[in-house]
Backbone of each chain as ProteinMPNN parsed JSONL, in Angstrom:
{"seq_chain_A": "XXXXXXXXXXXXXXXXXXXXXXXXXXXXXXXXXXXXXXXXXXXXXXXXXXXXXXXXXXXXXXXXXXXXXXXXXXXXXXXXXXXXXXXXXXXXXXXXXXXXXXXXXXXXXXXXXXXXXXXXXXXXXXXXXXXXXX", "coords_chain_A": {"N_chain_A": [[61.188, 95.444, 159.587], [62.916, 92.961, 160.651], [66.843, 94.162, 160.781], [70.274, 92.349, 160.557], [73.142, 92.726, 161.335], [77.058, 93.521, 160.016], [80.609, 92.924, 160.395], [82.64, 91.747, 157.985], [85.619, 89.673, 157.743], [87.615, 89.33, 155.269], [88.057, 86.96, 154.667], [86.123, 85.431, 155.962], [82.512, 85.146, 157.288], [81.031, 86.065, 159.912], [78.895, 85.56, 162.854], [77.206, 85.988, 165.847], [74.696, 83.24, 166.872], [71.719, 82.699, 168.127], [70.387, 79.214, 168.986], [67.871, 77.205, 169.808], [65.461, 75.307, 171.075], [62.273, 73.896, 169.081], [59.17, 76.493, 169.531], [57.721, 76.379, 173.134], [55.251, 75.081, 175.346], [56.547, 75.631, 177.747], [58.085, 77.617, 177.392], [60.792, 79.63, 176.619], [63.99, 78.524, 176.092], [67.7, 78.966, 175.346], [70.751, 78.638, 173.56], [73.67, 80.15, 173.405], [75.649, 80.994, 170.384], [78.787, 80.689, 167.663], [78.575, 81.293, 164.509], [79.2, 80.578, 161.212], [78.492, 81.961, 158.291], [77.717, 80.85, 155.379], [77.054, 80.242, 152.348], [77.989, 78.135, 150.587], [76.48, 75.99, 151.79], [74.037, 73.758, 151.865], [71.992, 73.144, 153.436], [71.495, 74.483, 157.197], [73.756, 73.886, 159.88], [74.125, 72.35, 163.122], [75.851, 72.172, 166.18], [77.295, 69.658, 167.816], [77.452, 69.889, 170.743], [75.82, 72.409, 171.189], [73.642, 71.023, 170.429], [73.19, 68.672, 172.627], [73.255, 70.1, 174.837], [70.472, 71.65, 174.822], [69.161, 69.506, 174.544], [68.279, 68.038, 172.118], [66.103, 66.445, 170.409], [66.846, 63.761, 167.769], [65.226, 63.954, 164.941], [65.017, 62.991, 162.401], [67.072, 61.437, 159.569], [69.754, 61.884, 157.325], [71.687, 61.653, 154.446], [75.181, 63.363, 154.214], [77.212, 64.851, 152.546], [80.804, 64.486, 152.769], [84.712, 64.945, 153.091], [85.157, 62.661, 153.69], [83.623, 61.09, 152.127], [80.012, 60.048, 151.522], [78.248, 60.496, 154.518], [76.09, 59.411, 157.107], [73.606, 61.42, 158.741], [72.524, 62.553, 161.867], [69.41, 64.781, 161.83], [68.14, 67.349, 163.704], [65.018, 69.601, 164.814], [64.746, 73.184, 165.26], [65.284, 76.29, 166.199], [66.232, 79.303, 165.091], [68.162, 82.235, 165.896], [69.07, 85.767, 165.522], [71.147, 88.433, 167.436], [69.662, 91.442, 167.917], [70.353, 94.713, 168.11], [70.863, 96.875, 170.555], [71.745, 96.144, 172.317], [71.662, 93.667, 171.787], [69.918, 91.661, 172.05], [68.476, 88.648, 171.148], [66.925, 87.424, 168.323], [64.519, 85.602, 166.752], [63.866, 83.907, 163.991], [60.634, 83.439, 162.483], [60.134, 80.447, 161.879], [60.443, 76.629, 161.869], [63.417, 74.727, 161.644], [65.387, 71.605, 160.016], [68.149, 71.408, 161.048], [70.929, 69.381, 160.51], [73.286, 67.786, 162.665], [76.58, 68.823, 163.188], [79.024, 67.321, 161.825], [81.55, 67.253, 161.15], [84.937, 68.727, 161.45], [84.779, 71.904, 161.934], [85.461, 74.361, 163.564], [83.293, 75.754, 164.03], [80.054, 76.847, 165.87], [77.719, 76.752, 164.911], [76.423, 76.129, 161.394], [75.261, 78.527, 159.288], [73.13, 78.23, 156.96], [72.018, 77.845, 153.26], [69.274, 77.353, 153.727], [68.548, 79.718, 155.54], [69.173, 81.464, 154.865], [67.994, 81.914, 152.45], [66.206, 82.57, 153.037], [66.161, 85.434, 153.457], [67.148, 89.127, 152.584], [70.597, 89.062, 151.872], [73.57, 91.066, 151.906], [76.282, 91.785, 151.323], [79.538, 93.654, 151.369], [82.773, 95.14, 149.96], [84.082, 96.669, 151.733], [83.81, 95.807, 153.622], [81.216, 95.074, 155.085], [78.392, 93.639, 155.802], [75.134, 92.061, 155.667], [72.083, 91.07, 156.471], [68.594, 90.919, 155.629], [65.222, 90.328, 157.233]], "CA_chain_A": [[61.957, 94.303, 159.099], [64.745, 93.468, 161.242], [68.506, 94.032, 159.979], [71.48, 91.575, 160.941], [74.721, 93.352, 159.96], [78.402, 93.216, 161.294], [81.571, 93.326, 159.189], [83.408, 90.791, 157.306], [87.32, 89.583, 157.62], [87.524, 89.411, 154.311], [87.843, 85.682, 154.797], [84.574, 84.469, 156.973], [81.338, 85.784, 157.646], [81.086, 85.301, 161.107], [78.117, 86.516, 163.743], [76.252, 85.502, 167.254], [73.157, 83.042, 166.665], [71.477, 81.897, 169.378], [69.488, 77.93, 168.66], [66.478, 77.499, 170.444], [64.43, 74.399, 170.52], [60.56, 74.881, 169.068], [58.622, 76.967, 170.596], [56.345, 75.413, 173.52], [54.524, 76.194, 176.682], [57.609, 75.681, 178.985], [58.904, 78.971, 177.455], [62.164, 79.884, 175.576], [65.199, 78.353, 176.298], [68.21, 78.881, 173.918], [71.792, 78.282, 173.617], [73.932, 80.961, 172.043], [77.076, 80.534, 169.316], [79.396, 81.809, 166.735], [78.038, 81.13, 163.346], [79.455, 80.897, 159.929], [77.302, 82.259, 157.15], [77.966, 79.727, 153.966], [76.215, 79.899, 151.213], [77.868, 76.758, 149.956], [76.063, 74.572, 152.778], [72.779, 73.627, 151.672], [71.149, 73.497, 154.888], [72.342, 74.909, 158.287], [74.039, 72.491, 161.097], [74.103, 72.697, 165.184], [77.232, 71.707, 167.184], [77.085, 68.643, 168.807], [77.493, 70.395, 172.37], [74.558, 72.764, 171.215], [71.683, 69.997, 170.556], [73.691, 68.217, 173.806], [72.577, 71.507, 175.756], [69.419, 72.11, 174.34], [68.546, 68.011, 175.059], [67.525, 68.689, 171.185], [65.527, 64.766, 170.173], [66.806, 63.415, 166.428], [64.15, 64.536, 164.181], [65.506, 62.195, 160.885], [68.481, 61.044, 159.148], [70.324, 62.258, 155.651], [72.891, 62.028, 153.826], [75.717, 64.567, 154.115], [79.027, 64.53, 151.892], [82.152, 65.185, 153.798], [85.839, 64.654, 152.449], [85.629, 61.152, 153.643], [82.305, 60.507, 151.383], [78.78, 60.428, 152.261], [78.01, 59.803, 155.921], [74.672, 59.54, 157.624], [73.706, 62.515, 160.036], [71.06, 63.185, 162.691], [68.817, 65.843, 162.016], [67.243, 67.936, 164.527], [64.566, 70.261, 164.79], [65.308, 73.883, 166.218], [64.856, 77.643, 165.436], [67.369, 80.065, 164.956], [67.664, 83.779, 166.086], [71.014, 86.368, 165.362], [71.122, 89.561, 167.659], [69.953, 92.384, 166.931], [69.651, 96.357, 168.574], [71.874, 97.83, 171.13], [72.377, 95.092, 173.647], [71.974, 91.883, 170.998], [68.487, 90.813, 172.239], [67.741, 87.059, 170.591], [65.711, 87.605, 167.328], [64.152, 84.412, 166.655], [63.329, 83.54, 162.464], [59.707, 82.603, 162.602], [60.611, 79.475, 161.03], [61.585, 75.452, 162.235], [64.848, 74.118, 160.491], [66.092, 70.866, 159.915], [69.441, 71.12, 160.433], [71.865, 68.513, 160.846], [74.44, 67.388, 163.373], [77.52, 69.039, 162.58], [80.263, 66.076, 162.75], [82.795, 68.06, 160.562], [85.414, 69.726, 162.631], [84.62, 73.383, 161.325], [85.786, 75.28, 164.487], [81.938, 77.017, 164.495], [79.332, 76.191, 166.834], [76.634, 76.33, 163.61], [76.603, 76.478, 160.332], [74.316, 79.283, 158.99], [73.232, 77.622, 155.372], [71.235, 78.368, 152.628], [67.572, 76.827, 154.085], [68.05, 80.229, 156.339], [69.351, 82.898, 154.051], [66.908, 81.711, 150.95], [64.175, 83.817, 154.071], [66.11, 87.206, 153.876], [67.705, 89.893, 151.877], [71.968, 88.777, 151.976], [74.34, 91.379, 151.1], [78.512, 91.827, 151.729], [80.135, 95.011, 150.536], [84.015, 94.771, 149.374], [84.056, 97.53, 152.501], [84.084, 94.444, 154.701], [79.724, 95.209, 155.692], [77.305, 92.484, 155.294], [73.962, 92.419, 156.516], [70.91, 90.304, 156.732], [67.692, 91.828, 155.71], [64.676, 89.415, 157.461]], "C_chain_A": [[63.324, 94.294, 159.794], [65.71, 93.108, 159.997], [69.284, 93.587, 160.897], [72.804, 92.248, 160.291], [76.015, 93.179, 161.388], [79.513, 93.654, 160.201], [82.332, 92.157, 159.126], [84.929, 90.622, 157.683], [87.654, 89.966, 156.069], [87.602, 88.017, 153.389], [86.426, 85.019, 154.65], [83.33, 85.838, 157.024], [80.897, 85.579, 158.717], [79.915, 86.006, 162.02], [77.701, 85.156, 164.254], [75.293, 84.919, 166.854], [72.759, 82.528, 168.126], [70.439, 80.473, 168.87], [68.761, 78.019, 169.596], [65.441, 76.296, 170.169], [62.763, 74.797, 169.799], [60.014, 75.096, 169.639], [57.294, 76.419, 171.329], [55.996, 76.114, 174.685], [55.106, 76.43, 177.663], [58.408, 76.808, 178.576], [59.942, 78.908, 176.57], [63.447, 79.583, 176.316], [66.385, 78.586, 174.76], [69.767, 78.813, 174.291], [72.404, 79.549, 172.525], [75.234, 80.091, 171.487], [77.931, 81.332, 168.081], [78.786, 80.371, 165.601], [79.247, 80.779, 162.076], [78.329, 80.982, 159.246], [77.739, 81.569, 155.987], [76.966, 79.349, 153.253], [76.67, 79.184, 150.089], [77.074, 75.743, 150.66], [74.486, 75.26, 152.129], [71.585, 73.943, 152.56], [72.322, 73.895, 156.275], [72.501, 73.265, 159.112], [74.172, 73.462, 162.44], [75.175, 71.894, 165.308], [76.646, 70.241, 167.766], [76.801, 69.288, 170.301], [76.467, 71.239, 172.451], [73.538, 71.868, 171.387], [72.154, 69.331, 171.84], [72.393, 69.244, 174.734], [71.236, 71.656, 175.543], [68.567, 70.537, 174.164], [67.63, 68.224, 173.389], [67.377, 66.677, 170.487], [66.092, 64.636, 168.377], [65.498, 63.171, 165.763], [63.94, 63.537, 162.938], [66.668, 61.89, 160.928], [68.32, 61.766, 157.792], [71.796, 62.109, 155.536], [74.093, 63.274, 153.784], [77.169, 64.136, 153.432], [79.971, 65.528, 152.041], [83.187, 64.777, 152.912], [86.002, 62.914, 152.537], [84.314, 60.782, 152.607], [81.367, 60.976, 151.958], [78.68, 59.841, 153.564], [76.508, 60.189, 156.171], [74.744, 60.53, 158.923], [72.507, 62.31, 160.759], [70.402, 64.145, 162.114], [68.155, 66.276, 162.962], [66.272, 68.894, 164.105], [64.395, 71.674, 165.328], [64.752, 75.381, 165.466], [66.005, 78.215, 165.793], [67.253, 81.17, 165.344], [69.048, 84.329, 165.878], [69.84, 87.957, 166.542], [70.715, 90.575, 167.058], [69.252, 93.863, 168.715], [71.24, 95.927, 169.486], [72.435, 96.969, 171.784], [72.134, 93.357, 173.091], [70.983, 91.002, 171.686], [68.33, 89.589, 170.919], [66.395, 87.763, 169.482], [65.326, 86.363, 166.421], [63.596, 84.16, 165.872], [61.821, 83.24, 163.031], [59.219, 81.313, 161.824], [60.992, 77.724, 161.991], [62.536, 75.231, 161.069], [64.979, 72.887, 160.762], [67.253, 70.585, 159.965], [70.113, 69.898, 161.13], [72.627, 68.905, 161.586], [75.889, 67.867, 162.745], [78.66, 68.164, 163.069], [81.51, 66.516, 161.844], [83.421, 68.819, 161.387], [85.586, 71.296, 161.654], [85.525, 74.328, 162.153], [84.501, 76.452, 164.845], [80.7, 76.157, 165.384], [78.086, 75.983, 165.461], [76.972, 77.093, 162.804], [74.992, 77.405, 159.45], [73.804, 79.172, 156.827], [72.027, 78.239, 154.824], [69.778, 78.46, 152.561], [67.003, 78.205, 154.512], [68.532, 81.737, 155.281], [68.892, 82.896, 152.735], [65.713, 82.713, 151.52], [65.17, 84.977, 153.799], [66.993, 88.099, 152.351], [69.458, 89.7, 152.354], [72.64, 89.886, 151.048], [75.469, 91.799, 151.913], [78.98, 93.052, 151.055], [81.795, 94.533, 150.391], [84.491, 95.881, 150.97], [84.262, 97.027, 153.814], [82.355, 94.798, 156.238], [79.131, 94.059, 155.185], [76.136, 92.561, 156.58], [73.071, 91.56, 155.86], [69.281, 90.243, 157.057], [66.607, 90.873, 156.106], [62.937, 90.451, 157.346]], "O_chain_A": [[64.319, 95.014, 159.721], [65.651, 92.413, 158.983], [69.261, 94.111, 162.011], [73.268, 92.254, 159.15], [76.063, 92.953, 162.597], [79.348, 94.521, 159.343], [82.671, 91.577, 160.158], [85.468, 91.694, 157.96], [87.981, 91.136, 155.87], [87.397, 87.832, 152.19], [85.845, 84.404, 153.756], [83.407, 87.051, 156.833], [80.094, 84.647, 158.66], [79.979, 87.232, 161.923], [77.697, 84.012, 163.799], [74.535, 85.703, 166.284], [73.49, 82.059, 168.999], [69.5, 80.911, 168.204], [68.928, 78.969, 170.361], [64.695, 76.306, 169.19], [62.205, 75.871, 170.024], [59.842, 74.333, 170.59], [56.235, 76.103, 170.786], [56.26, 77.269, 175.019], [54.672, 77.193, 178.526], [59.393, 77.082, 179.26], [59.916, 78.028, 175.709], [63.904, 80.402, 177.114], [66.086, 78.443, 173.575], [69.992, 78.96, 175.492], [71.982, 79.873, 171.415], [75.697, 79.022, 171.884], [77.646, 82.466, 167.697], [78.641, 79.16, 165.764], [80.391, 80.836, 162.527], [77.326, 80.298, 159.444], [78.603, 82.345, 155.579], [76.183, 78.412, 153.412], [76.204, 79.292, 148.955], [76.984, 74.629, 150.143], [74.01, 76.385, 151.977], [70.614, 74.691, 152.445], [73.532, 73.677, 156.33], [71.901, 72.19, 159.074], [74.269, 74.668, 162.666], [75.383, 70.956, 164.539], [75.47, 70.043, 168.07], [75.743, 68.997, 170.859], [75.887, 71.213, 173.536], [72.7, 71.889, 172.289], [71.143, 69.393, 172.54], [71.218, 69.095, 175.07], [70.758, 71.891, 176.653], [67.436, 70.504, 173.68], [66.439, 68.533, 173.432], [68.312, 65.921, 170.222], [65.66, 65.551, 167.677], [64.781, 62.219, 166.072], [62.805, 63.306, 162.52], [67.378, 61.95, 161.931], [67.28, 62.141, 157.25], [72.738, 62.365, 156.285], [73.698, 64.262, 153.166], [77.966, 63.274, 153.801], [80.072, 66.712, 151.722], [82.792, 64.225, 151.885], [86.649, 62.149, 151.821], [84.366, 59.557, 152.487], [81.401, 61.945, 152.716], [79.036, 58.671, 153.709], [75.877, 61.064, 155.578], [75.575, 60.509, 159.831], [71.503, 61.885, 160.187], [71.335, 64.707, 161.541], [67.285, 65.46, 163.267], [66.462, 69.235, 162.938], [63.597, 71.513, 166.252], [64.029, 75.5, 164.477], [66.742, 77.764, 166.67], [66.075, 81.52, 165.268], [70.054, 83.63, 165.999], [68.661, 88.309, 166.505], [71.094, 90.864, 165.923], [68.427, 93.891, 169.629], [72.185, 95.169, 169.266], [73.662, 96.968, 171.88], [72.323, 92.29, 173.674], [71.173, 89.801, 171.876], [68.049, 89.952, 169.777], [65.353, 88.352, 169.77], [65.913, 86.227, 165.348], [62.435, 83.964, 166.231], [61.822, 82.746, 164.158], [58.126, 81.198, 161.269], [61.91, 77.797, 162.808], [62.395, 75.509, 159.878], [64.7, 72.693, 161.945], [67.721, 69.717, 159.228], [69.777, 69.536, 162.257], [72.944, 70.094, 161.583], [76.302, 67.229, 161.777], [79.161, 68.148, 164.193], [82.534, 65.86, 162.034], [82.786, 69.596, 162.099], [86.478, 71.55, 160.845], [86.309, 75.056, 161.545], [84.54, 77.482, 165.517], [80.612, 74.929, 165.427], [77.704, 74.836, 165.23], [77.52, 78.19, 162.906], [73.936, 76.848, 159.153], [74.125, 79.863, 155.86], [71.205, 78.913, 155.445], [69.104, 79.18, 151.824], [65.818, 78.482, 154.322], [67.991, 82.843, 155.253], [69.283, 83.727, 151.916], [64.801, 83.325, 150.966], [64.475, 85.923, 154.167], [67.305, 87.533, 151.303], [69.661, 90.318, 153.399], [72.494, 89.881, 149.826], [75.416, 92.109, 153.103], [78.524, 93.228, 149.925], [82.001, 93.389, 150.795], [85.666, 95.614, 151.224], [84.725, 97.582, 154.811], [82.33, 94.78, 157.469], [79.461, 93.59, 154.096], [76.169, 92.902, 157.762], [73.277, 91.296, 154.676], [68.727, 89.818, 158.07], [66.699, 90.027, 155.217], [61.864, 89.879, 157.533]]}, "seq_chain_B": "XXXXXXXXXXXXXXXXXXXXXXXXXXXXXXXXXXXXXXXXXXXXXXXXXXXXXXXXXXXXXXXXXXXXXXXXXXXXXXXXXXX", "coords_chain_B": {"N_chain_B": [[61.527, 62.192, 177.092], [62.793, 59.21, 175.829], [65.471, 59.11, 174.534], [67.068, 57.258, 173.426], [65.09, 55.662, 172.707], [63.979, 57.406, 171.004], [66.031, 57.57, 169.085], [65.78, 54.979, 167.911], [63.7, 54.777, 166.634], [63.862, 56.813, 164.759], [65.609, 55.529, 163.287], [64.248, 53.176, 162.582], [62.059, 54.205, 161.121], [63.663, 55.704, 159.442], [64.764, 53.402, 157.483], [62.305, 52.41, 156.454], [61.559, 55.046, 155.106], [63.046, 55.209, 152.953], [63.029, 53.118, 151.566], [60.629, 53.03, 150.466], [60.713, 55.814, 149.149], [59.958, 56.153, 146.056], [57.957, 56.028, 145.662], [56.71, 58.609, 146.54], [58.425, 60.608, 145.435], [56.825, 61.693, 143.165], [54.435, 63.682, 143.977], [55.057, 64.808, 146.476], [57.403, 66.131, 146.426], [60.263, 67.482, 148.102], [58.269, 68.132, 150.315], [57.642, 67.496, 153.889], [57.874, 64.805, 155.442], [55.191, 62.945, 157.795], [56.478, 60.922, 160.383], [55.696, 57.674, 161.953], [55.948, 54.714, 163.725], [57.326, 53.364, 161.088], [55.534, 54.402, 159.445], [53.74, 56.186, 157.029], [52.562, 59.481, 158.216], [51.66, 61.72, 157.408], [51.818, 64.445, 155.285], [53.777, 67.846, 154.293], [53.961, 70.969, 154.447], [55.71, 72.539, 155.323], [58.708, 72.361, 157.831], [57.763, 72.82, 159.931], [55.094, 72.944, 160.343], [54.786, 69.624, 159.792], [56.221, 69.281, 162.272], [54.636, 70.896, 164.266], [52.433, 68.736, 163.439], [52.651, 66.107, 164.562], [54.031, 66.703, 167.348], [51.52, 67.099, 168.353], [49.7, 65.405, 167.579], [51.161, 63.182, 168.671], [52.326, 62.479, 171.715], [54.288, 61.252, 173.134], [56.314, 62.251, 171.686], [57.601, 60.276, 170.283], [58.541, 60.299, 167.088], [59.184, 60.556, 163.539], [60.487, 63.214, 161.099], [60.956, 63.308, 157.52], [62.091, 65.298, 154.393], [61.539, 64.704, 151.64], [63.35, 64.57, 149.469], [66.162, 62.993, 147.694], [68.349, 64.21, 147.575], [71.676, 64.546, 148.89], [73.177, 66.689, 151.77], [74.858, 69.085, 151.374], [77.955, 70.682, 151.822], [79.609, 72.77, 150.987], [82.629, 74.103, 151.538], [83.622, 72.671, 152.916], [82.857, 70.478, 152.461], [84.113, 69.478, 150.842], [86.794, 69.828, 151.217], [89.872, 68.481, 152.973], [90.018, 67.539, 156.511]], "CA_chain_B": [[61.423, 61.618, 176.045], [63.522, 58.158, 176.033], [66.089, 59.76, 173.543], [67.703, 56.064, 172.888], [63.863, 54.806, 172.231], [63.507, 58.04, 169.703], [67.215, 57.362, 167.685], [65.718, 53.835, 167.416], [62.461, 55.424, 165.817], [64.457, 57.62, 163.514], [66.148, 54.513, 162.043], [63.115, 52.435, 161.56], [61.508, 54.975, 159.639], [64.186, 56.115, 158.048], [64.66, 52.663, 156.73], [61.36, 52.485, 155.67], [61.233, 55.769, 154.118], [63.95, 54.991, 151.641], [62.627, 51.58, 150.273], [59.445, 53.656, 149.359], [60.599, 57.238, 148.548], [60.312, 56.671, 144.661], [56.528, 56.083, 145.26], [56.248, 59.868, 147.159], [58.61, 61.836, 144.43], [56.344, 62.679, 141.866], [53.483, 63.981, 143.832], [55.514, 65.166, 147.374], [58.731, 66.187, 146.483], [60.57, 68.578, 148.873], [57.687, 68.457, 151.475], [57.971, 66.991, 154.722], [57.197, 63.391, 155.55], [55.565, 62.925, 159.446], [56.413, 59.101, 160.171], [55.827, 57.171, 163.015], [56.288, 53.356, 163.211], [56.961, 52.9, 159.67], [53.981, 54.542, 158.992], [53.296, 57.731, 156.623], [51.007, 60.196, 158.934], [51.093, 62.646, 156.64], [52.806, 64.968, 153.851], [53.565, 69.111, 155.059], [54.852, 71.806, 153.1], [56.962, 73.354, 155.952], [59.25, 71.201, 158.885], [57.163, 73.447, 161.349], [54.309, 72.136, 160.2], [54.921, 68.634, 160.599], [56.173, 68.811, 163.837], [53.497, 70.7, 165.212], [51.099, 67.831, 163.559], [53.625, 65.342, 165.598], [53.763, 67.054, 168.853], [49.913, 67.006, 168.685], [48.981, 63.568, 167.561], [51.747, 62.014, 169.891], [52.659, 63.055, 172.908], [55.167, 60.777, 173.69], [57.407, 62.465, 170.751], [57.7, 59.352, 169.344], [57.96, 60.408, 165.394], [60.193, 61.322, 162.62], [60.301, 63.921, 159.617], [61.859, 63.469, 156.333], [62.177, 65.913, 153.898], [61.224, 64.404, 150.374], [64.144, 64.002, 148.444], [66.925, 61.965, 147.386], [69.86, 65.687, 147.476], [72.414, 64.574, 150.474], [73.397, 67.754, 152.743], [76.309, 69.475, 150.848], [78.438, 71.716, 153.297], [79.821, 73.664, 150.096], [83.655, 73.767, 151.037], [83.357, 71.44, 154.085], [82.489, 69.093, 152.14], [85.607, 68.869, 149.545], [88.49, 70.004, 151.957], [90.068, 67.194, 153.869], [90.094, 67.602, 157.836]], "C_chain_B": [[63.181, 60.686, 175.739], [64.733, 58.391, 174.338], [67.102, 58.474, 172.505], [66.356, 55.535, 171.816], [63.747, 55.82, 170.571], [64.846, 57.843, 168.993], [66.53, 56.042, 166.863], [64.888, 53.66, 166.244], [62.44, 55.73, 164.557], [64.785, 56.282, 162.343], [65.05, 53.842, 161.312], [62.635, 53.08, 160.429], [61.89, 55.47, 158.584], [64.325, 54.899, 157.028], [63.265, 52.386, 156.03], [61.16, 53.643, 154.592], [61.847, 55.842, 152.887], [63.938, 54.031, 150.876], [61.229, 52.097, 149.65], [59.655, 54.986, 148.737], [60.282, 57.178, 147.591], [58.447, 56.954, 144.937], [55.867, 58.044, 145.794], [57.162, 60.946, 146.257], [57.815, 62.646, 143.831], [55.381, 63.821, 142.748], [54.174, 64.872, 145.231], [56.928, 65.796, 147.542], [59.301, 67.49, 147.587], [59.642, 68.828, 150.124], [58.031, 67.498, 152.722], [57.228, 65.553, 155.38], [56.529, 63.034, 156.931], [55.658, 61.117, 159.265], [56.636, 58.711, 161.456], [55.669, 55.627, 162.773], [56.212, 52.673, 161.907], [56.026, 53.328, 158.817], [53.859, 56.112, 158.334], [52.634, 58.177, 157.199], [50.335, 60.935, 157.494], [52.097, 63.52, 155.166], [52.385, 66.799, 154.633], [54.501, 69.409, 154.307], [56.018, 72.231, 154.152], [57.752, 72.017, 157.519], [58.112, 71.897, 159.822], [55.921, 72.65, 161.468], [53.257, 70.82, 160.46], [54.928, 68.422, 162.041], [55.462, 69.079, 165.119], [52.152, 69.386, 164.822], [51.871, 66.593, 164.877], [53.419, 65.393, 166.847], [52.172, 66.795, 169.357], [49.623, 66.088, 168.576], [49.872, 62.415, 168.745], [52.891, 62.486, 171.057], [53.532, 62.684, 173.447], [56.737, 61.125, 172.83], [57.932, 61.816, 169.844], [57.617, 59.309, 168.187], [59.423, 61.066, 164.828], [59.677, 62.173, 161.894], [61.418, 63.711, 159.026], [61.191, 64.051, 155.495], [61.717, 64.775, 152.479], [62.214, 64.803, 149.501], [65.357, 63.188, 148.641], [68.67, 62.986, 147.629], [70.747, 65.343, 149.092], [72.676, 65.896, 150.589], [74.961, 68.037, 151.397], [76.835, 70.571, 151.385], [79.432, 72.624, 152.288], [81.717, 73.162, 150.599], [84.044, 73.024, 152.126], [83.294, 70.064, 153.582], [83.441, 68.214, 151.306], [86.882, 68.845, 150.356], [88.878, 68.662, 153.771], [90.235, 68.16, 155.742], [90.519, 66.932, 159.002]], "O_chain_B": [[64.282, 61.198, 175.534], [64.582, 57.768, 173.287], [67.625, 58.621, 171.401], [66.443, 55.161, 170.646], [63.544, 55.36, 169.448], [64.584, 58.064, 167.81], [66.592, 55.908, 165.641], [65.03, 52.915, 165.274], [61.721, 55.399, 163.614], [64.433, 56.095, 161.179], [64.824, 53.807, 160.103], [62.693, 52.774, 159.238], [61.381, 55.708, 157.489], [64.082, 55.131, 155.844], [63.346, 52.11, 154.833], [60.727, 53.416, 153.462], [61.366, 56.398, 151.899], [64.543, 53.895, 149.813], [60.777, 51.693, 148.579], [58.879, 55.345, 147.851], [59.966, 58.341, 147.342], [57.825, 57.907, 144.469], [54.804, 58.532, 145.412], [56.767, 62.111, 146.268], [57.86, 63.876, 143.812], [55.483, 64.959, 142.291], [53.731, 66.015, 145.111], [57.485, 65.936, 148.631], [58.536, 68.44, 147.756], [60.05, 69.618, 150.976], [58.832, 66.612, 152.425], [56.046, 65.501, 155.718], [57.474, 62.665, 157.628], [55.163, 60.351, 158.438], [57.547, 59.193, 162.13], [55.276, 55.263, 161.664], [55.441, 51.774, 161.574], [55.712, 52.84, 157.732], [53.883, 57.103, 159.063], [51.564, 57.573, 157.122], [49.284, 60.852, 156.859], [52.857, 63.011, 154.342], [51.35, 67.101, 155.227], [55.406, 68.807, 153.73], [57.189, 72.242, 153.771], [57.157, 71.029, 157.949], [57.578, 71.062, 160.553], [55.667, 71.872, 162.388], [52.104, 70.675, 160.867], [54.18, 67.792, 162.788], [55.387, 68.498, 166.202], [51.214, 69.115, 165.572], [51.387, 66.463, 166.001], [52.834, 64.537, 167.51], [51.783, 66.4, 170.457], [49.122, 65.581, 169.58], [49.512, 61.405, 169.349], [54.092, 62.743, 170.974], [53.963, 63.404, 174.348], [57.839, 60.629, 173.061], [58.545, 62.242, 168.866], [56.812, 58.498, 167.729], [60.32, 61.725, 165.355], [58.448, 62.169, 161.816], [62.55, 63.798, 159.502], [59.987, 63.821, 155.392], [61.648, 63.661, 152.999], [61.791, 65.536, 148.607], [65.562, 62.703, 149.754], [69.788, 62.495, 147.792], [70.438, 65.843, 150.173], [72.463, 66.528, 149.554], [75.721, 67.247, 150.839], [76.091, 71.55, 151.428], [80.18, 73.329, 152.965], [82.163, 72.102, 150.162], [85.243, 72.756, 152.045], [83.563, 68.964, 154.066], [83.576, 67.005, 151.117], [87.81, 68.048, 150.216], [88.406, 68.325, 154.857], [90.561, 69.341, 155.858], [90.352, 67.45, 160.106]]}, "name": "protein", "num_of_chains": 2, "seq": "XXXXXXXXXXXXXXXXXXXXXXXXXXXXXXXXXXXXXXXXXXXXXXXXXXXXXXXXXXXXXXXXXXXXXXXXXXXXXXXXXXXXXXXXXXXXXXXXXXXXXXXXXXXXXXXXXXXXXXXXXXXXXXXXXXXXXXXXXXXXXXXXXXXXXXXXXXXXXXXXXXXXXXXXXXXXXXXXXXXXXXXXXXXXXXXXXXXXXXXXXXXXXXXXXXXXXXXXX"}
């Protein structure tokens, strides 16, 4: 079972994902990024300049409520992976996501939401450890 | 894949899928909708699912998924703090 771990600010939860369109017969391409882990966001989001890169096709629409109200988003379709071992090899959920277009200026390339940490074991120590049991 | 032709896609269907969602609550809720010109394909428990039925029935990519419900995206404190 892989483990995702790193250490906390005491702020953010911050780690490497790499996005990754679904997997097809032209192989694995992927885009990496810095994350936030937020387990207030319902579902995860992708950067604009990620699905850009990753030529990633709008999948749907939804609803998302921002400070200005509800706005309408893209959704894409994509897979997710976080580092893991000595040299941070791409470990790729066996999972598609839905996530939305992130049009909030966050300052993170994706938002790591609750669609993707409802799949693993989540825990944070006061020690400033957190880890990501899959 | 004509990425203007598939936003255009998205909309149709999404407008369609929201003047019928009430009729797909009770019995679909939370699963994944495949939709191509207006048109229900099918109903799928997982997005993966769908989009491999998608990729397979149409080759030209031409299709949406929606999720089965009515819950907008909530970005927890993204969503309250002004920016």
């Amino acid at each position: 079972m892989p483990v995702i771990e790193g250490r906390h600010n005491g702020r953010q939860i911050l780690t490497r994902v790499f996005v990754a369109p679904p997997a097809t017969a032209a192989g694995l391409v992927f885009e990496a990024g810095t994350a936030l882990i937020d387990t207030g966001a319902t579902t995860s989001l992708v950067g604009q300049n990620i699905a850009r890169k990753l030529e990633l096709p709008p999948r749907g629409k939804r609803q998302m409520l921002t400070a200005r109200g509800a706005e309408m988003v893209m959704q894409f379709r994509f897979m997710l992976g976080f580092p893991v071992g000595d040299q941070g090899q791409p470990y790729l959920l066996d999972a598609d996501f839905t996530g939305s277009e992130l049009i909030v200026q966050t300052g993170f390339d994706v938002i790591v939401g609750m669609d993707v940490l409802s799949r693993c074991a989540f825990s944070m120590s006061g020690g400033g450890h957190w880890s990501l049991s899959f | 894949m004509d990425l203007e032709q598939q936003r255009n896609e998205v909309d149709r269907n999404y407008d369609f899928f929201m003047r019928t969602i009430d009729k797909y609550l009770g019995d679909h809720a939370n699963e994944f909708a495949l939709i191509r010109n207006a048109e229900i394909i099918g109903f799928f428990p997982t997005v993966r699912a769908a989009g491999e039925a998608g990729d397979g029935r149409f080759p030209d990519g031409r299709y949406s998924i929606q999720e089965v419900t009515l819950e907008p995206i909530d970005l927890g404190i993204f969503s309250h703090a002004g920016h």
